[in-house]
C-alpha positions in Angstrom: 9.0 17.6 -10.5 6.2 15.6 -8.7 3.9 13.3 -9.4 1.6 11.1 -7.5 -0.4 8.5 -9.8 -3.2 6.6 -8.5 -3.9 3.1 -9.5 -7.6 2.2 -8.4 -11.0 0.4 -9.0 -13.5 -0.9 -7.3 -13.7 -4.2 -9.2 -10.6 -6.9 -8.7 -9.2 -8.5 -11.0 -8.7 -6.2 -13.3 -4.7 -6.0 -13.2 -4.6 -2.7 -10.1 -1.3 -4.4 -8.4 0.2 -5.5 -11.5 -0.2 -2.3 -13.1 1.3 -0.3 -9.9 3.5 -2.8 -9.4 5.1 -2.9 -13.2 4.4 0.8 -13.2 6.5 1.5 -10.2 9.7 -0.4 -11.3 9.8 1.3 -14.6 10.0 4.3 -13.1 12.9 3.6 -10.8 14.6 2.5 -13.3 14.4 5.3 -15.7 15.9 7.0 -12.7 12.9 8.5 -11.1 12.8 8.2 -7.2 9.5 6.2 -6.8 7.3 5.2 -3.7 4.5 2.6 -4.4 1.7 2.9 -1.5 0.1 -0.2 -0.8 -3.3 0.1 0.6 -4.9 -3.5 -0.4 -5.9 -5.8 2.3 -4.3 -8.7 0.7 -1.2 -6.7 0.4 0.2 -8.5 -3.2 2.3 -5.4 -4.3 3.9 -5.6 -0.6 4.7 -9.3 -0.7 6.0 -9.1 -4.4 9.2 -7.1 -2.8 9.0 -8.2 1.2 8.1 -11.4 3.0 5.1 -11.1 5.4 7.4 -11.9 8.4 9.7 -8.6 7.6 6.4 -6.2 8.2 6.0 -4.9 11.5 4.4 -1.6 10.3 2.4 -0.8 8.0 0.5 1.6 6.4 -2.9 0.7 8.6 -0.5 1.3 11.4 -0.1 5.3 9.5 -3.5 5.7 9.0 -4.9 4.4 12.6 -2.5 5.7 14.8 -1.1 9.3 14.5 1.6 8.2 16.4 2.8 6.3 13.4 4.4 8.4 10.3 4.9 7.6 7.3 8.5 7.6 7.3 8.4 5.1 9.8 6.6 2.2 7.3 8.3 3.4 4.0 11.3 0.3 3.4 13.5 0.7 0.5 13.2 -2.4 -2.1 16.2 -4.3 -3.8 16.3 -1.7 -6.4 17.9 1.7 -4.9 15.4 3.8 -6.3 12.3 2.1 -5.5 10.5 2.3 -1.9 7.4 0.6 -0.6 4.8 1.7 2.2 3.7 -1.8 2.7 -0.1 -3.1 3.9 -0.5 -5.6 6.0 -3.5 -8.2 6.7 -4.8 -5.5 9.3 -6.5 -3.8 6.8 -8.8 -5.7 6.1 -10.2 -5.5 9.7 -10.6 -2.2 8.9 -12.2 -3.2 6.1 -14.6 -5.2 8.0 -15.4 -2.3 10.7 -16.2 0.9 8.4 -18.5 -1.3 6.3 -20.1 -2.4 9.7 -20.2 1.6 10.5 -22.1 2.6 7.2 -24.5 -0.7 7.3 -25.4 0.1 10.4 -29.4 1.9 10.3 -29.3 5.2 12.0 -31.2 6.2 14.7 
């Protein structure tokens, strides 16, 4: 059986990485093979398993360029049954432009 489980809100601080994070490992170690998704610009839940310098791909590299798969960012973690597709600082570029492209008055 699969499940995906989404850990989101708009408003930070309110424990999203910690709980995906905490949420993740529990489940990889009651057995279940587990893939935690990082999609946060500051990329916490990536660095709490990887340093920066060991991301060449990430998942902005999956979303922006259909040349990258997924497979290609997912990196297992110390624990055998816990993977990561990590972010990376490039996201929040892409941040930066699509607010730019719905802030922008239209013609």
């Amino acid at each position: 059986m699969t499940a995906i489980i989404t850990v989101a809100n708009q408003k930070g601080g309110v424990g999203k990485t910690t709980t995906a994070i905490n949420l993740s490992a529990a489940l990889a170690y009651r057995g279940k093979r587990t893939l935690l998704v990082d999609l946060d610009p500051q990329a916490n839940s990536t660095i709490a398993f990887f340093d920066s310098g060991e991301i060449s791909t990430s998942m902005f590299d999956v979303l922006s360029d259909s040349r990258v798969t997924l497979a290609a960012v997912i990196k297992p973690t110390k624990d055998p049954m816990l993977f990561s597709g990590q972010a990376g600082w490039r996201f929040a570029k892409l941040e930066q432009v699509l607010a730019g492209q719905f802030d922008r008055p239209s013609n």
